[in-house]
CHARMM internal coordinates of N, CA and C (Angstrom, degrees):
IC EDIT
DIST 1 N 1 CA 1.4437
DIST 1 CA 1 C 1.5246
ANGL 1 N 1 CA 1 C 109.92
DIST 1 C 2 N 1.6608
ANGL 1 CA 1 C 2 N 125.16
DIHE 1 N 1 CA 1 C 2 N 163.06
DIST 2 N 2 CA 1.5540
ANGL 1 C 2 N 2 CA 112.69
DIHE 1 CA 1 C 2 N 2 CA -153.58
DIST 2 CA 2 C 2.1522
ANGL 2 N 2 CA 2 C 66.47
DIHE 1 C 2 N 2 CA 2 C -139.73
DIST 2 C 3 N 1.5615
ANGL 2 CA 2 C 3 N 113.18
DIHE 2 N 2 CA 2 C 3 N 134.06
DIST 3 N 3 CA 1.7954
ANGL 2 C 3 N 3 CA 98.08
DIHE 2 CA 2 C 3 N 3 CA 169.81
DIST 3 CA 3 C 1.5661
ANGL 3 N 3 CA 3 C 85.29
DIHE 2 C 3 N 3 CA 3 C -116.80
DIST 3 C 4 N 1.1420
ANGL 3 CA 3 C 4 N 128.19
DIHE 3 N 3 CA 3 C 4 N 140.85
DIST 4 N 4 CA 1.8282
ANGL 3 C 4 N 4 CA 139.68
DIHE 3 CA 3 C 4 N 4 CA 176.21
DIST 4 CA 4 C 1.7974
ANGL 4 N 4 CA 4 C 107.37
DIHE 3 C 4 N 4 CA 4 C -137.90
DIST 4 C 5 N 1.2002
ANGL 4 CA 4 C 5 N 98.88
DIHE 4 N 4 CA 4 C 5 N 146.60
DIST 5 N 5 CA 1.4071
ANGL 4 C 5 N 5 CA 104.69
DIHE 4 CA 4 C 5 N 5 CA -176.74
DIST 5 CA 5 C 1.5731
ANGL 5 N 5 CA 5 C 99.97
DIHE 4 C 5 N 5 CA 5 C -104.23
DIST 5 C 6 N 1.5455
ANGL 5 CA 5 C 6 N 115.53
DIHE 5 N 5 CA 5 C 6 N 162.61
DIST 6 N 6 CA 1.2667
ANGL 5 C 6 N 6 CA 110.50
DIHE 5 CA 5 C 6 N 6 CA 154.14
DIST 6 CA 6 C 1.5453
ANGL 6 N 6 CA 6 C 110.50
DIHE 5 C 6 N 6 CA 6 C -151.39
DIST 6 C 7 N 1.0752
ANGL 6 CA 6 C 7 N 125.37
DIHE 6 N 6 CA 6 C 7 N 142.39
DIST 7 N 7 CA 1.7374
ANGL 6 C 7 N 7 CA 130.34
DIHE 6 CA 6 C 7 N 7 CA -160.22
DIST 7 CA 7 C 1.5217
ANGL 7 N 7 CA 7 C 89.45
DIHE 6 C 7 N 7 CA 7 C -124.34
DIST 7 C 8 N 1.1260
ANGL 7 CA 7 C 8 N 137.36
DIHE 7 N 7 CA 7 C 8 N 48.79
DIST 8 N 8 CA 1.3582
ANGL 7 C 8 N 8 CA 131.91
DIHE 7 CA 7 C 8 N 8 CA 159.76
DIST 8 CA 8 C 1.8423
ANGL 8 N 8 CA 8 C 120.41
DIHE 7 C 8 N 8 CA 8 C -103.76
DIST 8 C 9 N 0.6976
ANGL 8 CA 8 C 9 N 121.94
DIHE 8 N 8 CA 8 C 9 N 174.49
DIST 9 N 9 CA 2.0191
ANGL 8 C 9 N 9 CA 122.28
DIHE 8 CA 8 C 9 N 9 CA -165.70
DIST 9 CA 9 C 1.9450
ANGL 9 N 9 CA 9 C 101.53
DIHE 8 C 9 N 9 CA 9 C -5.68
DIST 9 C 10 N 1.2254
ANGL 9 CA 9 C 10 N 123.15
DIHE 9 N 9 CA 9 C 10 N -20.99
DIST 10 N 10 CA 1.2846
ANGL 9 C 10 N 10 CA 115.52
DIHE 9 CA 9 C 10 N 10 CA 177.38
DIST 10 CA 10 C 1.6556
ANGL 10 N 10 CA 10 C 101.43
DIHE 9 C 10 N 10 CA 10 C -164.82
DIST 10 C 11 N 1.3654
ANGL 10 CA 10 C 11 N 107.45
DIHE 10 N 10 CA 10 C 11 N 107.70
DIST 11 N 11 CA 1.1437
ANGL 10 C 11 N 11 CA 105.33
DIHE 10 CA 10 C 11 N 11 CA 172.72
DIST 11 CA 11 C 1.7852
ANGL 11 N 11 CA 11 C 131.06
DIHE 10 C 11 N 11 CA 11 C -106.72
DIST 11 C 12 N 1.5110
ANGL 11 CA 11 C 12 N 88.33
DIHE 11 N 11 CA 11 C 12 N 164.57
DIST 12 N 12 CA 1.5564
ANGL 11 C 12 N 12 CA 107.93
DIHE 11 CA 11 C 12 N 12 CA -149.78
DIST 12 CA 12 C 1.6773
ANGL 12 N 12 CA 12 C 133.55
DIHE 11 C 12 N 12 CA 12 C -132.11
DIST 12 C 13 N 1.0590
ANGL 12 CA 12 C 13 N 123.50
DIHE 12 N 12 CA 12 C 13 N 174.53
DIST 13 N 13 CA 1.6565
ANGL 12 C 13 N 13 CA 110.17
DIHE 12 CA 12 C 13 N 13 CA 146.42
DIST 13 CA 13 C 1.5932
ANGL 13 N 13 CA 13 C 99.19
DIHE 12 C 13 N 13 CA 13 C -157.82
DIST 13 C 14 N 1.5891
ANGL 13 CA 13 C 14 N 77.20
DIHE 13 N 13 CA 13 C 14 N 150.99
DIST 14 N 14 CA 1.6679
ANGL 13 C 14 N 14 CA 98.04
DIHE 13 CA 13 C 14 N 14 CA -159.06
DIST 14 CA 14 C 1.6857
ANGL 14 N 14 CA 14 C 109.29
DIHE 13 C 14 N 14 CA 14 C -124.58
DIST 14 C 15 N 1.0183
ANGL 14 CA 14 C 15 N 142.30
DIHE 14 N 14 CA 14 C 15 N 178.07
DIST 15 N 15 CA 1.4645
ANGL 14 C 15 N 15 CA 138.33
DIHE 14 CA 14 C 15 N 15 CA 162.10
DIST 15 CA 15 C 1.8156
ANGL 15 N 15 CA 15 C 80.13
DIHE 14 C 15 N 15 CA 15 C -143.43
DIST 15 C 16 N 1.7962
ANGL 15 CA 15 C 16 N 94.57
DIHE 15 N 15 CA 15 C 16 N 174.07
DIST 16 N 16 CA 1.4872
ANGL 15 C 16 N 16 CA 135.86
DIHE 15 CA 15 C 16 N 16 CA 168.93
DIST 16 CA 16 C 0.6181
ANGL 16 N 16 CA 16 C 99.19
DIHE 15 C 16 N 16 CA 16 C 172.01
DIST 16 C 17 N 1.4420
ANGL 16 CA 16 C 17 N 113.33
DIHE 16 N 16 CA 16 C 17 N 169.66
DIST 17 N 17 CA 1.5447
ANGL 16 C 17 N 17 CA 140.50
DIHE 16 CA 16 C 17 N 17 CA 170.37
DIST 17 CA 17 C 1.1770
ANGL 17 N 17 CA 17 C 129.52
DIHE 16 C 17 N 17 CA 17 C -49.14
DIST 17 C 18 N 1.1729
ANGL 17 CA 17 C 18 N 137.80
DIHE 17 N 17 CA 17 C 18 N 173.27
DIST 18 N 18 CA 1.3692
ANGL 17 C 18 N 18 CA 132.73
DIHE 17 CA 17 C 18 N 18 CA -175.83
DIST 18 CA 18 C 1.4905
ANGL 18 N 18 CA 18 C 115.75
DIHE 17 C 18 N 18 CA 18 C -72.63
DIST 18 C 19 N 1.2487
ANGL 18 CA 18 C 19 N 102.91
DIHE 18 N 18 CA 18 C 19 N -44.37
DIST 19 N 19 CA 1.7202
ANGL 18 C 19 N 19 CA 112.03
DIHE 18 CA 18 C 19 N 19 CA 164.01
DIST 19 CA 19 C 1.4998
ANGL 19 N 19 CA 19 C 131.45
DIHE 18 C 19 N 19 CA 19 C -70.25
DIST 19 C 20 N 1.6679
ANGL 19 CA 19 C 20 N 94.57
DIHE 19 N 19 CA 19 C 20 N 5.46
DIST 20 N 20 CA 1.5072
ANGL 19 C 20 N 20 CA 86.07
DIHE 19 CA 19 C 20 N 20 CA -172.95
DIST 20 CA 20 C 1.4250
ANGL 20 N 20 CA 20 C 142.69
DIHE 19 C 20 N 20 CA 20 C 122.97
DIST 20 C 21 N 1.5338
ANGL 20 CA 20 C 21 N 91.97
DIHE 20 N 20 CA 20 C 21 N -51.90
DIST 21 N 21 CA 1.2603
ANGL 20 C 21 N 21 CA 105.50
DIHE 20 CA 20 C 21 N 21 CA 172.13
DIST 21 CA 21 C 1.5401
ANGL 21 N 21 CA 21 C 115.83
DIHE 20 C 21 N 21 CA 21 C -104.48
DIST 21 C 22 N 1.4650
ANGL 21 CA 21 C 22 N 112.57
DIHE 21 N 21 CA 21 C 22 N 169.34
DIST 22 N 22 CA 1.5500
ANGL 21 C 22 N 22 CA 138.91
DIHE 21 CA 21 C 22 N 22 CA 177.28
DIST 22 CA 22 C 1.8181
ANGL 22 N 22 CA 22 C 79.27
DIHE 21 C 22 N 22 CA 22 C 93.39
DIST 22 C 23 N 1.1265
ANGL 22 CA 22 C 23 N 135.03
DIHE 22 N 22 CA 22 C 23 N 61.90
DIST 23 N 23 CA 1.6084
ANGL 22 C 23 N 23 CA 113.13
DIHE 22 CA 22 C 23 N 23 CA 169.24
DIST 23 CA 23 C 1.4625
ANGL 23 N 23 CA 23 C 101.57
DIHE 22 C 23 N 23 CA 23 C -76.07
DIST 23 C 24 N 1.4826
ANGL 23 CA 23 C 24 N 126.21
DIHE 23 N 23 CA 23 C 24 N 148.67
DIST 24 N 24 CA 1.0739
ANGL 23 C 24 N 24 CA 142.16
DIHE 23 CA 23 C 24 N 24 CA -172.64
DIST 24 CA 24 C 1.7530
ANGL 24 N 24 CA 24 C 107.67
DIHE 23 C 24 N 24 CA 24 C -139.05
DIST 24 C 25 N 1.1363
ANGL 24 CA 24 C 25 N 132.66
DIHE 24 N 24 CA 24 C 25 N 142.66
DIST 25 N 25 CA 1.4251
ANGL 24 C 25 N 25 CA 138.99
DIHE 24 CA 24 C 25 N 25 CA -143.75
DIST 25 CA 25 C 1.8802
ANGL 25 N 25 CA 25 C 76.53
DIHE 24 C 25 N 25 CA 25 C -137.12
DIST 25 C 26 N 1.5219
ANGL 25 CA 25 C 26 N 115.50
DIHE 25 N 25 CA 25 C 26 N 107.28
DIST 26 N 26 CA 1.4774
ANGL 25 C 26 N 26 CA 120.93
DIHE 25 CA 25 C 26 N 26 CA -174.71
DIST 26 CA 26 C 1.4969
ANGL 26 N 26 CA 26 C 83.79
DIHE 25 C 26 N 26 CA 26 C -102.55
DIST 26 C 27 N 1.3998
ANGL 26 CA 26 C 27 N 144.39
DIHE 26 N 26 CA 26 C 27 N -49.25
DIST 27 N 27 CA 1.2355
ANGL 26 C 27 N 27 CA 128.66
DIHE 26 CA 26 C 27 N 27 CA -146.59
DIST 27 CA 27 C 1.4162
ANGL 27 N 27 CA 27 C 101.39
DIHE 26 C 27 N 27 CA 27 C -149.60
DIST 27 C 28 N 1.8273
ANGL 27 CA 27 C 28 N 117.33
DIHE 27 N 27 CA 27 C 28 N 122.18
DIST 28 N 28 CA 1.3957
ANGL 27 C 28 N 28 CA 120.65
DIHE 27 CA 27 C 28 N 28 CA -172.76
DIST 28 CA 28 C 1.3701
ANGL 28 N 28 CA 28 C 119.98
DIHE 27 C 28 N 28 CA 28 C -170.05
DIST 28 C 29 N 1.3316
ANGL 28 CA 28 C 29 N 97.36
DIHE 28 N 28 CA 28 C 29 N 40.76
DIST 29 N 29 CA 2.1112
ANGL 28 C 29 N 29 CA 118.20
DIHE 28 CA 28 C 29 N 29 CA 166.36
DIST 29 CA 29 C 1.3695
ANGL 29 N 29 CA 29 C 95.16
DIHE 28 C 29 N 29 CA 29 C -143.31
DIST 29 C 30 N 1.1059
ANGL 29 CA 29 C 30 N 122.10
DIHE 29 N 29 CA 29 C 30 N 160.94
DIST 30 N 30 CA 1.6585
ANGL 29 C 30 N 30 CA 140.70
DIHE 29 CA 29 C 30 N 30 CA 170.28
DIST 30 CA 30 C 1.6792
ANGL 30 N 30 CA 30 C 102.47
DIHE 29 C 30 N 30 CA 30 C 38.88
DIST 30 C 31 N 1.6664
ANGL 30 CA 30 C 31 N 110.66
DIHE 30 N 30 CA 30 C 31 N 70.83
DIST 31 N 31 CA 1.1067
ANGL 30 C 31 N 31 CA 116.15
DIHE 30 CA 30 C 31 N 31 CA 178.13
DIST 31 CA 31 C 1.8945
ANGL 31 N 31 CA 31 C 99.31
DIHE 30 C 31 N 31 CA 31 C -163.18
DIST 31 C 32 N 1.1076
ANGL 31 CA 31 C 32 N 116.12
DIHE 31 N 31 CA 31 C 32 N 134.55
DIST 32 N 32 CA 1.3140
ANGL 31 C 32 N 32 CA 126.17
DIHE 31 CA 31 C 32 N 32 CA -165.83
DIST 32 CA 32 C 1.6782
ANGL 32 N 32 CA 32 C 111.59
DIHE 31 C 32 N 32 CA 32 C -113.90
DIST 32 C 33 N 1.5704
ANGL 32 CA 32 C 33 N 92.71
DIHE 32 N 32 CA 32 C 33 N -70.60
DIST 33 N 33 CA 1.2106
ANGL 32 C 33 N 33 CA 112.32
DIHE 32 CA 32 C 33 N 33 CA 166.27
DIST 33 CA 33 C 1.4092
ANGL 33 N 33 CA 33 C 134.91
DIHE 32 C 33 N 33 CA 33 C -164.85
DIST 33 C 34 N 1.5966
ANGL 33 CA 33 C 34 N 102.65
DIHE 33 N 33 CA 33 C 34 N 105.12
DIST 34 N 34 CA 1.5115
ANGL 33 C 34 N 34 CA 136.55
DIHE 33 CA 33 C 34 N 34 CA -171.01
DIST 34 CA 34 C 1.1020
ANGL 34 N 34 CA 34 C 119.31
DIHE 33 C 34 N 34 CA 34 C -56.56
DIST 34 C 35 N 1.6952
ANGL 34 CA 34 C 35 N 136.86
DIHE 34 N 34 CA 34 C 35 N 119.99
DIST 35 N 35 CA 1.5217
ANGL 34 C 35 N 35 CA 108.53
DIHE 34 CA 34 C 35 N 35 CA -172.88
DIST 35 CA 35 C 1.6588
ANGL 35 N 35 CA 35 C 72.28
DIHE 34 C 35 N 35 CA 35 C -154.12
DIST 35 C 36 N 1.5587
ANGL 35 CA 35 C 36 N 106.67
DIHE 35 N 35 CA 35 C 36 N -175.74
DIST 36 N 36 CA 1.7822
ANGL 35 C 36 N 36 CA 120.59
DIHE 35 CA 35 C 36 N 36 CA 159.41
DIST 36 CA 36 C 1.5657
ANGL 36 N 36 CA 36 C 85.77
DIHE 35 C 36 N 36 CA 36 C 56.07
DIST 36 C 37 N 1.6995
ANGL 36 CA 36 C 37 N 131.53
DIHE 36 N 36 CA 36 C 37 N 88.99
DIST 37 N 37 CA 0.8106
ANGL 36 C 37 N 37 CA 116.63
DIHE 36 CA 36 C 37 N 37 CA 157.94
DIST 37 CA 37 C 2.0853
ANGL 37 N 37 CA 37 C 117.53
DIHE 36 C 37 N 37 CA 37 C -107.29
DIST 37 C 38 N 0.8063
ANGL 37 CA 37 C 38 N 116.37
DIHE 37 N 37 CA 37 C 38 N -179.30
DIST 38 N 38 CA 1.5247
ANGL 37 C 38 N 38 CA 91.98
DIHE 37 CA 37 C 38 N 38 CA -175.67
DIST 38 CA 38 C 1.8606
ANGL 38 N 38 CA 38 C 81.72
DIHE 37 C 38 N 38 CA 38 C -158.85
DIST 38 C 39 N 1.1831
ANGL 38 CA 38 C 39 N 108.07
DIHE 38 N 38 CA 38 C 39 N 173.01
DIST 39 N 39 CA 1.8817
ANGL 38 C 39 N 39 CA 129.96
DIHE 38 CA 38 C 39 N 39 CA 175.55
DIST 39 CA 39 C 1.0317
ANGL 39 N 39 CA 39 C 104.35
DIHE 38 C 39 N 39 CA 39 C -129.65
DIST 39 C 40 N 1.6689
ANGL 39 CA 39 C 40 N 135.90
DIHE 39 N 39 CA 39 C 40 N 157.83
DIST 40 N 40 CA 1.2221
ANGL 39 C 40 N 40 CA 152.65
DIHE 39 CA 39 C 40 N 40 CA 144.23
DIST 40 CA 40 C 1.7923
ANGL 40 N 40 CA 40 C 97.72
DIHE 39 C 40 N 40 CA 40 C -107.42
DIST 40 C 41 N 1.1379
ANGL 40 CA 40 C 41 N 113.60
DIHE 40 N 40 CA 40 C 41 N 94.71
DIST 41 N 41 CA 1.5200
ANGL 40 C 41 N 41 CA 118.17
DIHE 40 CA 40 C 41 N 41 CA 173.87
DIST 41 CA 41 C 1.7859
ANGL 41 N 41 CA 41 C 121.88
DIHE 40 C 41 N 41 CA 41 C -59.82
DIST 41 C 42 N 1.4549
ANGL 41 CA 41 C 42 N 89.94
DIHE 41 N 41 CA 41 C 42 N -27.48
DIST 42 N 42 CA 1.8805
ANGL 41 C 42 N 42 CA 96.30
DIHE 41 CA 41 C 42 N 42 CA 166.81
DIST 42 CA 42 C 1.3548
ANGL 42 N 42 CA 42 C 96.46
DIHE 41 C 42 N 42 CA 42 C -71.69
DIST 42 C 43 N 0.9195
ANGL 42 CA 42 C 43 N 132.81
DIHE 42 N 42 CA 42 C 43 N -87.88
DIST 43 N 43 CA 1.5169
ANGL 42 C 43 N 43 CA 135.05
DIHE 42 CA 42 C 43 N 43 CA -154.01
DIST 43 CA 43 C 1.5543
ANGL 43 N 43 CA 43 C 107.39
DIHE 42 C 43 N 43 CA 43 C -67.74
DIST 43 C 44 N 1.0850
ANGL 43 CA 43 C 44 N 124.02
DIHE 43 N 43 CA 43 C 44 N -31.20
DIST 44 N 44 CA 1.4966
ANGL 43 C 44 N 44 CA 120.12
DIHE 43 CA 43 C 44 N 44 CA 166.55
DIST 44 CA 44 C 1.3171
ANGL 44 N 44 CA 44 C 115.45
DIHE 43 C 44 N 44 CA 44 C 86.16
DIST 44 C 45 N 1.7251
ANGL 44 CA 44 C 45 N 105.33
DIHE 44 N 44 CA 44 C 45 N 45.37
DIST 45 N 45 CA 1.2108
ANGL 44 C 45 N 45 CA 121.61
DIHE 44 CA 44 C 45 N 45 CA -176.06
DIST 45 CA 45 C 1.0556
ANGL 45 N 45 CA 45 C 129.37
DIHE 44 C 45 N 45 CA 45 C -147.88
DIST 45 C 46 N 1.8100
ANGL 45 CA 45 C 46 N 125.46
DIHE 45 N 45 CA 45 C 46 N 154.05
DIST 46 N 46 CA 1.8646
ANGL 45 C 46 N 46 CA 111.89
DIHE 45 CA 45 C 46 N 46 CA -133.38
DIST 46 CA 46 C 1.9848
ANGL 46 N 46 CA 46 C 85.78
DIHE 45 C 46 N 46 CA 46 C -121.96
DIST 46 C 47 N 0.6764
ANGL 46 CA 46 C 47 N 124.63
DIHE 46 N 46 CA 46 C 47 N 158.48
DIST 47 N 47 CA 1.3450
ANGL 46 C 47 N 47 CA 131.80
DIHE 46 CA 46 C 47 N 47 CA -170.25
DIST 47 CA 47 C 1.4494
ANGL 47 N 47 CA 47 C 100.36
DIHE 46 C 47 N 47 CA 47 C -136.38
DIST 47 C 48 N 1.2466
ANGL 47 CA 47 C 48 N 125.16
DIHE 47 N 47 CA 47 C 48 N 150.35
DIST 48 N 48 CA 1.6457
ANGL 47 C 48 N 48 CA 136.41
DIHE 47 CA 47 C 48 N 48 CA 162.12
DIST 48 CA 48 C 1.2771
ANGL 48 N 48 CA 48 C 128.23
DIHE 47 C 48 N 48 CA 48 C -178.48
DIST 48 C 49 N 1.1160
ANGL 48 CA 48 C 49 N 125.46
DIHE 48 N 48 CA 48 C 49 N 176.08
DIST 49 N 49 CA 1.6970
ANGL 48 C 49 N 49 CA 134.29
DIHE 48 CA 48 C 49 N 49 CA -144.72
DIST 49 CA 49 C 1.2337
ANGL 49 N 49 CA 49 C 87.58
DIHE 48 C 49 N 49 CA 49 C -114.03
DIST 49 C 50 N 1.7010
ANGL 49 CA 49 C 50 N 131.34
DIHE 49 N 49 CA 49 C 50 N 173.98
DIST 50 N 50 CA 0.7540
ANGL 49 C 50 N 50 CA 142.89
DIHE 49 CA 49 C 50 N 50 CA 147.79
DIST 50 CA 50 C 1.5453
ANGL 50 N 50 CA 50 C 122.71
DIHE 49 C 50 N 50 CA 50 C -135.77
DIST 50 C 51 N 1.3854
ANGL 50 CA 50 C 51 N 120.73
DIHE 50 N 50 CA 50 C 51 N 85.54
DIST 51 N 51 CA 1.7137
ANGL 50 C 51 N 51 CA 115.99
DIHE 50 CA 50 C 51 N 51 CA -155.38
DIST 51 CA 51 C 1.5583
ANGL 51 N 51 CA 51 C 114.05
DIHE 50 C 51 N 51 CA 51 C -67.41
DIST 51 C 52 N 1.3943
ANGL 51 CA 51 C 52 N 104.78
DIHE 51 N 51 CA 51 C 52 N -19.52
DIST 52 N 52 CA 1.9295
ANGL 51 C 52 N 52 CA 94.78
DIHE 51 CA 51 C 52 N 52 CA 170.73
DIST 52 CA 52 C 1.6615
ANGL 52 N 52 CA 52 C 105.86
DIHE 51 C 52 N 52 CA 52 C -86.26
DIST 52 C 53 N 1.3304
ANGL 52 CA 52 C 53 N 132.90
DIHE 52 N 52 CA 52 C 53 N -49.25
DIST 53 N 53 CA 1.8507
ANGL 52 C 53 N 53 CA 119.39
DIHE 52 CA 52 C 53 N 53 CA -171.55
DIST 53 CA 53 C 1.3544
ANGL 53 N 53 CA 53 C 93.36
DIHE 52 C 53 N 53 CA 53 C -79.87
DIST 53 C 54 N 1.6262
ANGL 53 CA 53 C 54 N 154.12
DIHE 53 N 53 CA 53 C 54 N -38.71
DIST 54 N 54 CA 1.2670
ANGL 53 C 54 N 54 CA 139.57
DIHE 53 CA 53 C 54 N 54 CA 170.19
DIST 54 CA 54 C 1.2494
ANGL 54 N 54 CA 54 C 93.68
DIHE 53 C 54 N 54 CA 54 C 122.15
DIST 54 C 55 N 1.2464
ANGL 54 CA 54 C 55 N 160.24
DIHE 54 N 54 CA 54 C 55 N 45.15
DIST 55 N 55 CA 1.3074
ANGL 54 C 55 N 55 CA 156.20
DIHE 54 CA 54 C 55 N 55 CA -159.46
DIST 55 CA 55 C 1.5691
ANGL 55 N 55 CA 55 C 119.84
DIHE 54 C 55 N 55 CA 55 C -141.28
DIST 55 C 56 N 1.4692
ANGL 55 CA 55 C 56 N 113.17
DIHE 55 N 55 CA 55 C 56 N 153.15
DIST 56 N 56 CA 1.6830
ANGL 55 C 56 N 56 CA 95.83
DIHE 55 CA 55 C 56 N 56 CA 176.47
DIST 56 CA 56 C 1.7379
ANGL 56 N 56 CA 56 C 83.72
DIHE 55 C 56 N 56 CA 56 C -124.43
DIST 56 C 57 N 1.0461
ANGL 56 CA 56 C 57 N 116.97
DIHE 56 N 56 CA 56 C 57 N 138.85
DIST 57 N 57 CA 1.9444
ANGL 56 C 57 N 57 CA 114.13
DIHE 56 CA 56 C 57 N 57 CA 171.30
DIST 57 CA 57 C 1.2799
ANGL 57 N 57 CA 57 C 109.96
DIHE 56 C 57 N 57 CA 57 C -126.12
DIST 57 C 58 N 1.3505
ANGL 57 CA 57 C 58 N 125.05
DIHE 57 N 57 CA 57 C 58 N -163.62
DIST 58 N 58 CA 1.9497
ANGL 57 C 58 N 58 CA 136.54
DIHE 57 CA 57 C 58 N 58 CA -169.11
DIST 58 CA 58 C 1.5812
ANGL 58 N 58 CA 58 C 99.76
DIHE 57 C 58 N 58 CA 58 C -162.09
DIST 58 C 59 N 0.9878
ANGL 58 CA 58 C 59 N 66.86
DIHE 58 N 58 CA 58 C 59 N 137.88
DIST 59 N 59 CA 2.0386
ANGL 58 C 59 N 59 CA 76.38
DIHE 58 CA 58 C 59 N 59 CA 170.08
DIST 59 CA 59 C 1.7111
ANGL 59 N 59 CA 59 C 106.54
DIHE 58 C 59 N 59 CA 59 C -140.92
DIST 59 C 60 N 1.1716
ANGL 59 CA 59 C 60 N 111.14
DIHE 59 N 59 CA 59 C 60 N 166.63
DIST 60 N 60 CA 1.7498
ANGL 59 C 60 N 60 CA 109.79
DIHE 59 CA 59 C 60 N 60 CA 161.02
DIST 60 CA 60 C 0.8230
ANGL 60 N 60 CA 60 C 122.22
DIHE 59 C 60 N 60 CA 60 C -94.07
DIST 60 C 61 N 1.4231
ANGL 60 CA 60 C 61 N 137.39
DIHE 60 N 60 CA 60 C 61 N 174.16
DIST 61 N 61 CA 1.6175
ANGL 60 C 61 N 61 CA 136.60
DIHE 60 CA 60 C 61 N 61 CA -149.75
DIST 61 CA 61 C 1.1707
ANGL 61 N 61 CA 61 C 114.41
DIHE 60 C 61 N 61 CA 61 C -71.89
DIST 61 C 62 N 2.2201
ANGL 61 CA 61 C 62 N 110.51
DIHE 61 N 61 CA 61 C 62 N -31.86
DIST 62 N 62 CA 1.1485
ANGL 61 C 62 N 62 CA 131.47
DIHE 61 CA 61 C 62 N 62 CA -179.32
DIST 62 CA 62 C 1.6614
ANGL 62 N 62 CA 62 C 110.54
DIHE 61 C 62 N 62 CA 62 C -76.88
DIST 62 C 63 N 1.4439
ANGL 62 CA 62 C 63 N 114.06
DIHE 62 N 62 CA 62 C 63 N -13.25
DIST 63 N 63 CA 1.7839
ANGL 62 C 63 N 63 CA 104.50
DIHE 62 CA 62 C 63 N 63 CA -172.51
DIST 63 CA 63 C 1.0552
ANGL 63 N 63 CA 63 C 119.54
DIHE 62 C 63 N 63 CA 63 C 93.41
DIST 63 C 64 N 1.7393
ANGL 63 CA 63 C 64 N 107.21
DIHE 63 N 63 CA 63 C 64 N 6.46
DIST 64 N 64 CA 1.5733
ANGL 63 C 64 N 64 CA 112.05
DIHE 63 CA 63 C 64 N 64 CA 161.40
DIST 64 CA 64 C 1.3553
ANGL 64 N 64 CA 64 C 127.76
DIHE 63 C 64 N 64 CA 64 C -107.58
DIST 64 C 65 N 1.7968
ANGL 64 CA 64 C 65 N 124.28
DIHE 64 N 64 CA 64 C 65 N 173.57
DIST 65 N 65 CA 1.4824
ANGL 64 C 65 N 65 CA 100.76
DIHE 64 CA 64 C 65 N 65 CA 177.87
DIST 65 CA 65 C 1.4547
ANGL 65 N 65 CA 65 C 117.07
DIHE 64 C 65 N 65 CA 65 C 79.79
DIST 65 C 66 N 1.2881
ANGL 65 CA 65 C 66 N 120.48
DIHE 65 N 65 CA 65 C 66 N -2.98
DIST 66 N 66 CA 1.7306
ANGL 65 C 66 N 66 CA 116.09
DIHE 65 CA 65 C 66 N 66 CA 179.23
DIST 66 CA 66 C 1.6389
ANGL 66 N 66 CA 66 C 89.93
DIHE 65 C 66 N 66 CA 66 C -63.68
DIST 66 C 67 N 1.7224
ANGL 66 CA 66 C 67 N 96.62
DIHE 66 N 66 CA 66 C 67 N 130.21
DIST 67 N 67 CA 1.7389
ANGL 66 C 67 N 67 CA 137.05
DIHE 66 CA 66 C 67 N 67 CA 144.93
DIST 67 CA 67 C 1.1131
ANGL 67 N 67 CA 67 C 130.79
DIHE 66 C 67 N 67 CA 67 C -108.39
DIST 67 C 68 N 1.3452
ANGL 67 CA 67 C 68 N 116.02
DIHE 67 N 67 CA 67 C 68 N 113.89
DIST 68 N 68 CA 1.5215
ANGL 67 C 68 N 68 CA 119.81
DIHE 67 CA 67 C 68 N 68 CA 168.53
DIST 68 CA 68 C 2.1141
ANGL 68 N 68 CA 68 C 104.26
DIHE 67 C 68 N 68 CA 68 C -56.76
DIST 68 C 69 N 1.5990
ANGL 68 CA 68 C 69 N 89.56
DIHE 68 N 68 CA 68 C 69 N 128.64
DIST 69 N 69 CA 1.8412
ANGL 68 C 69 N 69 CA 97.15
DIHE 68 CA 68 C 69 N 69 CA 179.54
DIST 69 CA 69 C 1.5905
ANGL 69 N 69 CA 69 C 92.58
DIHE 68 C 69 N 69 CA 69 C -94.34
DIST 69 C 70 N 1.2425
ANGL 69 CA 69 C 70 N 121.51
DIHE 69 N 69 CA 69 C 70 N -61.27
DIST 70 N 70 CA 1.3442
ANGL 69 C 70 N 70 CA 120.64
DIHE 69 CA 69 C 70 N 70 CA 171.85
DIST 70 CA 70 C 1.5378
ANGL 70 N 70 CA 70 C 120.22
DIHE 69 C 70 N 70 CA 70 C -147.37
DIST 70 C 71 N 1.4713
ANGL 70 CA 70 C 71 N 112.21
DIHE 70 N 70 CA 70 C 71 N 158.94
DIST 71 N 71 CA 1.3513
ANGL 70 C 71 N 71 CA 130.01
DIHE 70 CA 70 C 71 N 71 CA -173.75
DIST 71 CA 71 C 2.0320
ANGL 71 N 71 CA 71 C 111.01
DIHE 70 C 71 N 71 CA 71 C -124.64
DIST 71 C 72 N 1.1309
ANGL 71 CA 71 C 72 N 75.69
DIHE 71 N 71 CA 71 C 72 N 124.96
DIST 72 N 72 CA 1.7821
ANGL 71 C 72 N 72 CA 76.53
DIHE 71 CA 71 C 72 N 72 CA 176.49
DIST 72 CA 72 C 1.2681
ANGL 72 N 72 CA 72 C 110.75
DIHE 71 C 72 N 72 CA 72 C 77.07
DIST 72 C 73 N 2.1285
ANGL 72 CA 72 C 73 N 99.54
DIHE 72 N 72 CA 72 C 73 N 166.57
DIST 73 N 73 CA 1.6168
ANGL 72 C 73 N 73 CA 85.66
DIHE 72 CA 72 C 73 N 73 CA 172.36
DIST 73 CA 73 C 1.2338
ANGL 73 N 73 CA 73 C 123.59
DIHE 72 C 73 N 73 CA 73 C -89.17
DIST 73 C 74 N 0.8340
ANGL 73 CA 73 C 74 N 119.67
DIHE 73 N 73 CA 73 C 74 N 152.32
DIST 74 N 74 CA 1.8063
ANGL 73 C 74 N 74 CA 121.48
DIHE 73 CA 73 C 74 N 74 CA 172.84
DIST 74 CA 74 C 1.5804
ANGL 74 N 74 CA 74 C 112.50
DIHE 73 C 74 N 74 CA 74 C -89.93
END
COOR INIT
IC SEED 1 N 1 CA 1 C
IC BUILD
């Protein structure tokens, strides 16, 4: 699976396949701009930054389960 963000007219994060297809749109409300994404392949879960709201969050592979880890600076 390939997960890529994109912050253009509506931004997002998405996974598919390596070829392309099955694209799936995991995360696409309260997101500005997505960058620094990372996986935990055990747990099967996508992590990322968001440099305009200030946030790092998690979601599952499926796009469920998003948690804010932290907000702001500390």
């Amino acid at each position: 699976m390939l997960f890529f963000t994109d912050y253009g007219n509506q931004a997002r994060l998405e996974r598919c396949n390596m070829d392309g297809t099955n694209r799936t749109r995991l995360v696409d409300y309260k997101v500005e701009r997505p960058t620094a994404v990372a996986l935990d392949l055990v747990k099967k879960l996508v992590y990322w930054a968001d440099a305009y709201l200030d946030y790092i969050e998690m979601v599952d592979y499926n796009g469920k389960n998003r948690h804010t880890i932290i907000q702001g600076y500390q």
